[in-house]
Legacy VTK file of the C-alpha trace (Angstrom):
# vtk DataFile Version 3.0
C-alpha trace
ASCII
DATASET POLYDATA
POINTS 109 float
-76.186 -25.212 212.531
-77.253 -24.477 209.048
-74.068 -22.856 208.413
-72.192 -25.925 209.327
-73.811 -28.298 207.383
-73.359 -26.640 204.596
-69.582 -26.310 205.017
-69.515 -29.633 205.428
-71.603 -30.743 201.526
-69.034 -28.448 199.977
-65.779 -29.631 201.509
-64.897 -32.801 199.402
-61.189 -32.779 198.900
-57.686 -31.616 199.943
-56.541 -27.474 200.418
-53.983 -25.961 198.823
-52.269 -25.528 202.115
-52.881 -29.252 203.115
-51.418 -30.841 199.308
-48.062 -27.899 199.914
-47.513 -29.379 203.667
-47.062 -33.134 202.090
-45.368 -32.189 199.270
-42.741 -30.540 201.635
-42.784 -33.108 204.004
-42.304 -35.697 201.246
-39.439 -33.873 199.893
-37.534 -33.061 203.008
-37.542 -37.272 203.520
-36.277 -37.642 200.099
-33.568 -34.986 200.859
-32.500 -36.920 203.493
-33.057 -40.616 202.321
-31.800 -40.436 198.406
-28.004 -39.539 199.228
-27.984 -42.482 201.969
-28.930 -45.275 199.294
-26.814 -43.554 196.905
-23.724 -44.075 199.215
-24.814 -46.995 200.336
-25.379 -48.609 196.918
-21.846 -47.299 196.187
-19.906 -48.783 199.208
-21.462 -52.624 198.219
-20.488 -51.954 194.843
-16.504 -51.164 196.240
-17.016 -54.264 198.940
-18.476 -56.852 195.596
-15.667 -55.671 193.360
-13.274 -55.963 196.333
-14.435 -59.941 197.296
-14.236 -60.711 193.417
-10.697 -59.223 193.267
-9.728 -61.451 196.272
-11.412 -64.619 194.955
-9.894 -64.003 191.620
-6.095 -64.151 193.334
-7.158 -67.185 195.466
-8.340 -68.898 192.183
-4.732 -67.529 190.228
-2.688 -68.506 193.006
-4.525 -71.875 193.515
-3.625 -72.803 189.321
-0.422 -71.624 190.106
-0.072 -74.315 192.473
-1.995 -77.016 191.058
-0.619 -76.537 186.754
2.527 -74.944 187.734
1.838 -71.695 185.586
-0.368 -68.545 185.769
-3.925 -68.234 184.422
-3.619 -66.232 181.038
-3.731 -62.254 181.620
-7.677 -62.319 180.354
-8.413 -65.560 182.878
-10.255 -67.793 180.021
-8.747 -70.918 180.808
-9.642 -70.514 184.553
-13.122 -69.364 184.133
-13.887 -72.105 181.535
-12.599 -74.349 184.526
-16.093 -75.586 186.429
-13.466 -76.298 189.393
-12.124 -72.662 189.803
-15.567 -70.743 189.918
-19.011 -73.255 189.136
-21.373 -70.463 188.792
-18.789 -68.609 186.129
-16.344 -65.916 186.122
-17.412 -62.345 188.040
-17.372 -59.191 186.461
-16.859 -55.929 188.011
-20.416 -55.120 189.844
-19.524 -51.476 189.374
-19.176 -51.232 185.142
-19.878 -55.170 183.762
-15.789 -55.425 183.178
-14.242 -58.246 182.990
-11.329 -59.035 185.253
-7.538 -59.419 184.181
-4.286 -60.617 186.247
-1.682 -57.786 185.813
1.096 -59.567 183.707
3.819 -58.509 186.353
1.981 -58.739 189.507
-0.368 -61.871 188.447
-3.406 -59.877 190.400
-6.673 -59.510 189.355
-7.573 -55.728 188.402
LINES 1 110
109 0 1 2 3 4 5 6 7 8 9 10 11 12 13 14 15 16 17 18 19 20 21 22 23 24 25 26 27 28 29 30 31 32 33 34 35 36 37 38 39 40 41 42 43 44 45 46 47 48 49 50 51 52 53 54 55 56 57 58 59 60 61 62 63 64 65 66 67 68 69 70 71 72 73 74 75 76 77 78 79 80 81 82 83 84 85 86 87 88 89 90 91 92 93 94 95 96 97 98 99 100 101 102 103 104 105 106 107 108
């Protein structure tokens, strides 16, 4: 009994053994997790950049319509326009660009 009490006074923290088991457990979730968000943070990137694209061309082809010319290449007189897009011009999620209509294709790239 003596022998276990004292075990007990002098065990106050973590093994060696105990510290290496989480720290491998901990790793083998990141191994797993990390590349997930990683795509997964990728593919909504493609998916914004896509729905700007579109809503860009909807916005072109609408001016088209409505002034009877296209936007300019750079699209500052429709993004100045409150009517066209109220909470400003998107950029591309992926690098902060700013969108242009191709001058032979009038789409947004």
């Amino acid at each position: 009994m003596i022998c276990s009490h004292r075990n007990a006074r002098y065990r106050r923290g973590f093994s060696l053994l105990e510290i290496l088991a989480v720290v491998t457990i901990l790793a083998l979730i990141a191994i797993v997790v990390v590349p997930r968000i990683w795509a997964s943070s990728l593919r909504a990137r493609s998916q914004a950049d896509a729905r700007n694209k579109a809503d860009i061309n909807l916005a072109a082809e609408r001016w088209y319509f409505e002034k009877g010319s296209w936007p300019a290449h750079d699209l500052s007189d429709i993004g100045a326009d409150q009517a066209y897009f109220p909470s400003g011009l998107p950029s591309n999620p992926a690098t902060g660009a700013a969108y242009r209509l191709d001058s032979t294709t009038h789409r947004a790239n």
